[in-house]
C-alpha positions, 0 to 999 in steps of 0.5 A: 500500500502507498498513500501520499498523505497531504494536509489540507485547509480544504479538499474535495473530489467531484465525480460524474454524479456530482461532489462525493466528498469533501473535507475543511481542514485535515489531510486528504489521502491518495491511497494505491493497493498494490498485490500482495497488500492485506488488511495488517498493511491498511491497520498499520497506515490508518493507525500510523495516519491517526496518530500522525503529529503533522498539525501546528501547535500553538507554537506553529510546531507539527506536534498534533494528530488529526484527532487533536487539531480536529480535522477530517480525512478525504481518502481517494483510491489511486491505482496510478500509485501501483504504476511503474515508469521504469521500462519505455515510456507508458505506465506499467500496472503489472503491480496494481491489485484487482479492483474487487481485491482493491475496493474490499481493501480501500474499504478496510482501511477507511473503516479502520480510520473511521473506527478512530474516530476520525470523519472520513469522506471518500471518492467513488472507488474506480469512478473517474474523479476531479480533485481540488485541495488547498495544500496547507504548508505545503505538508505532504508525506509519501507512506507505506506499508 
């Protein structure tokens, strides 16, 4: 599992049907399940991302969870994360995860963070999305499991 982690003033995702997710301050998340990834690997990141101290404090140090700072979590689906661009010049998908093996586990991982306590919003898994955030600092981290 790869997840680019960025936090956020602000983040939304607009799908065909309309806006399916949208989030004020907090992180948004670009999850990629990769063959091979399993629920231990979605426990460990969505506690990993809980208690994550990437919030300022009083004295503008990252020295806050999302629990603490009150923030909420929109978590997107992105096989393109599993994508290889070693060899020739077109994307190679060899690494990403079935779509039905994938769904279960994007939905075992958000659960897992819903189950912190934390307000999670999503896309729609496998759905073509539109994504707008206001990246706050800019704070991004690329983690894995």
């Amino acid at each position: 599992m790869k997840i680019v982690l960025q936090r956020v003033k602000s983040a939304h995702v607009i799908t065909r049907q309309g806006t399916s997710g949208k989030i004020g301050k907090g992180l948004c998340l670009l999850v990629g399940i990769e063959k091979g990834d399993t629920q231990d690997d979605a426990r460990y990141l969505a506690e990993k991302i809980s208690g994550l101290r990437v919030f300022s404090d009083d004295e503008g140090k990252m020295n806050l969870s999302i629990k603490e700072a009150g923030g909420d979590i929109l978590a997107i689906s992105q096989f393109t994360l599993a994508g290889s661009v070693k060899k020739g010049r077109r994307p190679s998908f060899d690494k990403a995860e079935k779509p039905e093996i994938a769904q279960r586990l994007f939905d075992f991982f958000v659960q897992r963070l819903q189950q912190h306590n934390i307000h999670t919003e999503t896309g729609i898994f496998g759905a073509w999305m539109e994504i707008s955030l206001v990246n706050d600092g800019p704070v991004t981290f690329i983690l894995s499991a």
